[in-house]
C-alpha positions, 0 to 999 in steps of 0.5 A: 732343805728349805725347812733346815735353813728356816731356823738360820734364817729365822736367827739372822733375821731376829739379829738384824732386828736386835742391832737395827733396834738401838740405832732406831731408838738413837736416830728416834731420840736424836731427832726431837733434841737435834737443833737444825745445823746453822744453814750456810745460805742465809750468810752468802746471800747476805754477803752477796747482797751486801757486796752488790749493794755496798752502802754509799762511801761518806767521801762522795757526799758533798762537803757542807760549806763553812758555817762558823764566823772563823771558817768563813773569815779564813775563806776570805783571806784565801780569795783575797790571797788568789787575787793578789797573787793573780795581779790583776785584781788588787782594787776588789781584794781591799774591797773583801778586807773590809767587808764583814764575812757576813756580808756575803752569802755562805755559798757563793760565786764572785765575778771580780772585775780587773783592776783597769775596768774599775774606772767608768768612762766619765772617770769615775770610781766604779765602786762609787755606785754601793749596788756595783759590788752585790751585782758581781755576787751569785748566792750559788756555788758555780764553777766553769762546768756548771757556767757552760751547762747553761745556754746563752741569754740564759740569766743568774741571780745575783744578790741585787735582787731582783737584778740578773746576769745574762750569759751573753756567750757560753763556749769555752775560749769566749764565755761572756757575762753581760758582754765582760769576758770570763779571763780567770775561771775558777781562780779561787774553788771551795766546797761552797765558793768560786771566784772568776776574774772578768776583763771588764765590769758588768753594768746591771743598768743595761743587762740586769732587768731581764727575768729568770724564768728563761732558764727553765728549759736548759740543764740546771747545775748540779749545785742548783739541784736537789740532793740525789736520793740513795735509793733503798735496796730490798733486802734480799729474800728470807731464806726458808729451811726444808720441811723437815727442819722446821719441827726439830727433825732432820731429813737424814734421821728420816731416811735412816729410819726408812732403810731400816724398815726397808731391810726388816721387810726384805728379810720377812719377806725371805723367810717368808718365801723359804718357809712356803717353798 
C-alpha cells in the first residue's frame, strides 16, 4: 500500500514545491525594494507631546509700555482725563498738562494728592516747593494688589532720588503712604501706569530719608520681578523601527518564508516515513 501511494505523495509533494516557489521568489524580490510602511507612532507622540506641552499663548505675554512720544502723550491726556472726571484732583491734572510727557518715566506709579491738601498749613502752594512733584512718582508700574504685597515700614522708590515712600499701613480699607490714606486705588491702569488718588500730600522731608534695603525680606511685586522663563520641554524620544526594518526587509516577508519552508519539510518528511513503512 505503502509503495502504491509513494508516486502520489512524491507528485503532491513536487506540486507544492512548483507553487511555493513563485511566491518565494516575490516575497524574496519584494523584500529588497519594499520602503518601510510610514509608521503611525512617531506622528501620535508628537501630537501627544504637542497637546501636553502647547507653546505658550502671545496673549499672556505682558503687553511692552508705550515707547513712542505720541503713545505716551495720548497716555497723559488719558490720566488727566480720569482725574477730572474723579473731581477731586483738577490742581495736579493742569500740573500734567504742562509737563513734557518725557519728564516722566515710561513705566510708572502716581500718587495724586486731593485738590483740598495742596495748600501746606503756612498757606502756601504745595507746589511751590519743584521737589514735591517727583516725590509722588514711583518709576515702577504698581497697582493696589501688587501695594498690598508689600508689608508695612516697607518703603518705595521714588524719582527723587534718593527719597523714599514708606508704607505706613498696608490693609485694604486703610492703606497709607507716608500717613496719607490711599482714597482712589487704581484710578487710572495702563499696561505700564497706575494713578492712585491720596487724601493728603506726602512730606518727603519727614518720611523720605529711610533706605530700601528694608524690603528684601517681603514679597516683591510681580512688575518688580524678572520675567518667568518658559522652560523647555524635551522632546519626546526618537521612535526606533523593528529590526527587521531597518535593511529594508520586513517582518511579514520573513514569516512567509518560514511557513513555506516549514510546509516543504512536513511534506519530506511524509514521504519519507511512507517510503520506509
Amino acid at each position: 500500500m505503502a509503495k502504491l501511494s509513494l508516486p502520489v505523495l512524491f507528485l503532491l509533494l513536487l506540486t507544492a514545491v512548483v507553487a511555493a516557489a513563485p511566491s518565494g521568489r516575490r516575497n524574496h524580490s519584494h523584500s529588497h525594494h519594499i520602503h518601510p510602511r510610514p509608521h503611525h507612532h512617531p506622528r501620535n507622540r508628537n501630537s501627544t507631546a504637542s497637546a501636553a506641552f502647547p507653546p505658550p499663548p502671545q496673549s499672556s505675554l505682558a503687553a511692552p509700555p508705550p515707547n513712542s512720544a505720541a503713545s505716551r502723550q495720548e497716555q497723559i491726556r488719558n490720566i488727566i482725563g480720569a482725574l477730572i472726571g474723579a473731581g477731586d484732583f483738577n490742581s495736579w491734572a493742569n500740573i500734567l498738562s504742562i509737563n513734557t510727557p518725557t519728564y516722566f518715566p515710561i513705566s510708572a506709579t502716581f500718587f495724586i494728592p486731593a485738590d483740598d491738601s495742596l495748600v501746606t498749613a503756612s498757606g502756601d502752594a504745595a507746589f511751590s516747593d519743584p521737589l514735591v512733584f517727583p516725590y509722588h512718582i514711583v518709576p515702577q508700574r504698581l497697582a493696589f494688589a501688587d501695594l498690598r504685597q508689600f508689608k508695612p515700614l516697607s518703603r518705595l522708590p521714588t524719582m527723587l532720588v534718593p527719597k523714599t515712600i514708606l508704607i505706613t499701613n498696608n490693609s485694604a480699607a486703610n492703606f497709607t503712604l507716608d500717613g496719607a490714606l490711599l482714597s482712589h486705588p487704581d484710578l487710572f491702569t495702563s499696561p505700564a501706569v497706575v494713578v492712585h488718588g491720596i487724601a493728603n500730600l506726602m512730606d518727603y522731608s519727614i518720611y523720605g530719608d529711610g533706605p530700601l534695603q528694608g524690603n528684601s525680606d517681603q514679597p516683591q511685586p510681580q512688575q518688580m520681578q524678572a520675567p518667568l522663563q518658559v522652560l523647555g520641554k524635551s522632546p519626546p524620544a526618537l521612535f526606533v523601527p523593528a529590526a527587521g526594518e531597518v535593511n529594508g526587509t520586513h517582518p511579514e516577508a520573513e514569516s512567509g518564508a518560514e511557513c513555506l519552508r516549514a510546509v516543504v519539510w512536513g511534506i519530506f518528511l511524509v514521504i519519507l516515513y511512507a517510503f520506509l513503512a
